[in-house]
C-alpha positions in Angstrom: 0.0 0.0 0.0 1.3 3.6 -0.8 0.3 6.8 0.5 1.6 9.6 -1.9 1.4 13.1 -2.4 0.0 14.1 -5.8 2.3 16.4 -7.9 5.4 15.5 -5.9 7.9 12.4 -4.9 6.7 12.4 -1.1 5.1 8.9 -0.5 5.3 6.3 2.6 5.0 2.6 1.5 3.2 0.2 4.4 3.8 -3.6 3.4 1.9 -6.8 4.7 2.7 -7.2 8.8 2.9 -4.2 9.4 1.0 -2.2 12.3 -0.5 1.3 10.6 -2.0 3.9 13.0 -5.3 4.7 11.3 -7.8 6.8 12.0 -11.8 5.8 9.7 -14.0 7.8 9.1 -16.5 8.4 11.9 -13.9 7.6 14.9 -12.3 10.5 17.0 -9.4 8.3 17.8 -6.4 6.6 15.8 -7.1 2.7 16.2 -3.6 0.6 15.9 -4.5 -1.9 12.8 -1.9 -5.1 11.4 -1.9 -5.4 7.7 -2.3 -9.1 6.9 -2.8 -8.5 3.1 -4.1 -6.5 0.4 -7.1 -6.4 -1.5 -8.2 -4.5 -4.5 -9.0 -1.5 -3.1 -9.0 -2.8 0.9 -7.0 -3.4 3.6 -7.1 -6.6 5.3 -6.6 -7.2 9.1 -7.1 -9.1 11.3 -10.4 -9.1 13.0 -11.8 -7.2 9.4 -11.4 -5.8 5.9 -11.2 -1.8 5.3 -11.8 0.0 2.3 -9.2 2.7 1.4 -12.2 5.0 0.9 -12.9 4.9 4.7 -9.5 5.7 6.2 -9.7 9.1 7.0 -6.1 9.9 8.6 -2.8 8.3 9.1 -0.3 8.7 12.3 3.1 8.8 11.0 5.0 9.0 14.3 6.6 5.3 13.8 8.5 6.5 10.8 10.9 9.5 10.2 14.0 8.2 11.2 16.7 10.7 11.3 14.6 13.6 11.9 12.5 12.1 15.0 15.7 11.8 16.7 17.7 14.6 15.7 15.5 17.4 16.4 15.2 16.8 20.4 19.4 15.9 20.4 20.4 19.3 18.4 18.2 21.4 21.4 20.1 19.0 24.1 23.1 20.1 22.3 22.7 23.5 21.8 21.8 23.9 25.7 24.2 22.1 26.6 27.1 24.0 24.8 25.8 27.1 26.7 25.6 25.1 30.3 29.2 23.8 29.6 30.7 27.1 29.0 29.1 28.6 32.1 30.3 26.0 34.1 33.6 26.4 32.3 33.8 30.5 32.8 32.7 30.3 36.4 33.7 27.0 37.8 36.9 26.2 36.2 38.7 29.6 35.6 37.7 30.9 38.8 35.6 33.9 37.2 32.4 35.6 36.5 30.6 34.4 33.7 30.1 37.0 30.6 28.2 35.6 28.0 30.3 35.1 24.8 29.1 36.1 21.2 30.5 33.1 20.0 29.1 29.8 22.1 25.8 32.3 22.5 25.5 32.0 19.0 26.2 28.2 18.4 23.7 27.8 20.9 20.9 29.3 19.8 21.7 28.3 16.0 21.9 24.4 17.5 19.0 24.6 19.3 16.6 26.5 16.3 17.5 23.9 14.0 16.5 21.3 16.5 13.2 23.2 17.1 12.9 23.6 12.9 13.7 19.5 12.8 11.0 18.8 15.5 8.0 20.8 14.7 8.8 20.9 10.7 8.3 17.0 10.0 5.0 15.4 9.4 3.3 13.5 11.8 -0.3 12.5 10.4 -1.6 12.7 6.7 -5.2 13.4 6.1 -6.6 11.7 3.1 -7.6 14.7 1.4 -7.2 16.7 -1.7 -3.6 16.3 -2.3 -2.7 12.9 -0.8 -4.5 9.5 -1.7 -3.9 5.7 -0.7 -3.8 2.9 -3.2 -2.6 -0.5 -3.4 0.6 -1.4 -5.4 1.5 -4.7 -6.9 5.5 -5.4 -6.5 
């Protein structure tokens, strides 16, 4: 089964075994579903079969790979680089800690790209206009 994106490349592939977060179309929940096979145009589980037509919304958050991990370890970083250097200015040297241009700015650089890699990636795909489900043969 493919979900794609009309007009572009973007697309997430879903094979037979594996567990899809879906959400059909008069629940107010996602319901945790095990692909056992493919139909024409349904989706065969366990306990029933589902017509594409009735799926609603998919929960991404199992996939993403780099970027679900990423994000929250670049803000760790950057506040961490900052913590280090205070403890570093006041602890180590002896001195009062002045904020440097420098680390302040690697810093806040790390952590906005871990906030842009967090917020920016796509968790759940409505079945609208732009973006369809359909069954592939390989």
């Amino acid at each position: 089964m493919v979900l794609e994106k009309m007009g572009t490349k973007k697309r997430f592939e879903f094979y037979k075994g594996e567990i899809v977060l879906v959400k059909l179309d008069n629940d107010a929940y996602y319901t945790p579903l095990q692909i056992v096979d493919f139909g024409d145009s349904t989706l065969i589980t366990e306990a029933e079969e589902i017509r594409l037509s009735s799926i609603k919304a998919i929960n991404l958050n199992k996939k993403g790979g780099f970027l679900r991990y990423s994000g929250p370890l670049l803000m760790l970083a950057g506040a961490g680089l900052f913590a280090i250097d205070a403890i570093n200015q006041s602890v180590v040297q002896g001195g009062s800690y002045t904020v440097s241009s420098g680390v302040t700015t690697a810093s806040v650089l790390l952590i906005g790209t871990g906030a842009l890699f967090t917020f920016a990636k796509r968790d759940k795909v409505k079945i609208k206009k732009w973006w369809r489900l359909r069954i592939v043969q390989i």
